[in-house]
C-alpha positions in Angstrom: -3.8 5.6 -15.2 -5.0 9.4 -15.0 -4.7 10.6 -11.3 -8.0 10.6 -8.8 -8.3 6.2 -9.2 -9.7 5.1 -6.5 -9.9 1.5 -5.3 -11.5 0.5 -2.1 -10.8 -3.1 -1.1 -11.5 -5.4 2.1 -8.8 -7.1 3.6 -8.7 -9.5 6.4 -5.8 -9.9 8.4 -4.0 -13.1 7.9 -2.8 -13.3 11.5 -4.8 -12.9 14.4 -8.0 -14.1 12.6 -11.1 -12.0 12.6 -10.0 -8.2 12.1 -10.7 -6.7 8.8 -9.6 -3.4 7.2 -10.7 -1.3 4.0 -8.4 0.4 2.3 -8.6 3.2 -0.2 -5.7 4.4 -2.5 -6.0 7.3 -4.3 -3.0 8.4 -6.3 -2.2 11.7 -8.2 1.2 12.2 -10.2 3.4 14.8 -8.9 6.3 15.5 -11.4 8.2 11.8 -11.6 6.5 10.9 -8.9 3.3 9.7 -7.6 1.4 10.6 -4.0 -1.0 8.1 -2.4 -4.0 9.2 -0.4 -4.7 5.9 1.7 -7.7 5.4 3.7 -7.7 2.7 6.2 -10.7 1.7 7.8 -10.2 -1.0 10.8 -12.7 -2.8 12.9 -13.0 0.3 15.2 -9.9 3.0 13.8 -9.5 5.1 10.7 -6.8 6.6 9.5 -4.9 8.6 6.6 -1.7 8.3 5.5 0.1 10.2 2.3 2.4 7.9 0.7 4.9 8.7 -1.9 6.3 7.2 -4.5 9.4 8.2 -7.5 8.6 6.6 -11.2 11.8 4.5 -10.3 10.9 2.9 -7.1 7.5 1.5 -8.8 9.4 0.4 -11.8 11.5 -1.6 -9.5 9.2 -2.7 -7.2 6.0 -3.7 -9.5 7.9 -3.5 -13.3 4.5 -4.3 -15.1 2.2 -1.2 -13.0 1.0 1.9 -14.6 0.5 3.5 -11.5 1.3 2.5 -8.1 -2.5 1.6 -6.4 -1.6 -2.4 -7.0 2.1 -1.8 -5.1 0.6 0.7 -2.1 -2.0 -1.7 -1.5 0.2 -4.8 -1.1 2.3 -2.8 1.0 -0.6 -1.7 3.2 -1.6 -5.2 3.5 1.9 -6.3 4.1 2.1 -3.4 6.8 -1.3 -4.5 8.8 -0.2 -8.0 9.0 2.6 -6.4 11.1 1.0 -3.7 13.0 -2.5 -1.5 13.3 -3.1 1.2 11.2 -2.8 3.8 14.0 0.7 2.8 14.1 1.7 3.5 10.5 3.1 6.5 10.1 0.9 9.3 8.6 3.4 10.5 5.5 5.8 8.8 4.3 8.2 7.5 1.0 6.9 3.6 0.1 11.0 2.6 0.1 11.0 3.7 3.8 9.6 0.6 5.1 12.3 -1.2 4.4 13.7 1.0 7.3 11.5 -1.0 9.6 11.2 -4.3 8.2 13.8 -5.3 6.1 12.2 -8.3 4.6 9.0 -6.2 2.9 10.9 -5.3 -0.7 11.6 -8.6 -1.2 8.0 -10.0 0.2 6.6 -7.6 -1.8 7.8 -8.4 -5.1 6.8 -11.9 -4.7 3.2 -11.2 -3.4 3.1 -9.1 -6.7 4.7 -11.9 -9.3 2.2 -14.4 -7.3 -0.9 -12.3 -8.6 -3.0 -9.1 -8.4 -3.0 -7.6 -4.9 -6.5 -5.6 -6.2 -10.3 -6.0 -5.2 -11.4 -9.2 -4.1 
């Protein structure tokens, strides 16, 4: 998909109950590679973060995408189940939060092969 896609989606957190966050991905290639603008909006924080990610990684991660706004979302959702958004770090590579939780490539791949992590 041509850079500038933007998809805004409400999530609600599956632990803790009633908070909620909106979050926008908007990707843009950059040679082999693809850079995330992502928007989070929580019950009372927002934040940006720049997320990148090489044509490699997304192959790996999410073999069917076409770009990676399925993958960055799952991971944002898989991140807020974990901590707030003020706590995720504000740039970063997608493959570095396996630094922090080594369980979230292989979570990830199975939220994706269980179904679309798009819109509700």
């Amino acid at each position: 998909m041509a850079g500038g896609r933007r998809v805004i989606a409400r999530w609600r957190r599956k632990r803790g109950g009633a908070h909620t966050a909106e979050i926008a991905v908007a990707p843009r290639k950059s040679g082999d590679a693809w850079v995330c603008d992502v928007r989070v909006v929580g019950d009372r924080t927002r934040t940006r973060h720049g997320v990148r990610i090489n044509g490699k990684d997304l192959a790996r991660l999410d073999p069917t995408a076409d770009d990676p706004v399925r993958l960055v979302r799952a991971s944002f959702e898989f991140l807020l189940e974990r901590e707030s958004n003020e706590s995720i770090l504000r740039q970063f590579n997608l493959t570095e939060i396996s630094r922090y939780f080594p369980e979230y490539e292989a979570e990830i791949r199975r939220r994706l092969a269980n179904g679309p992590a798009g819109p509700p």
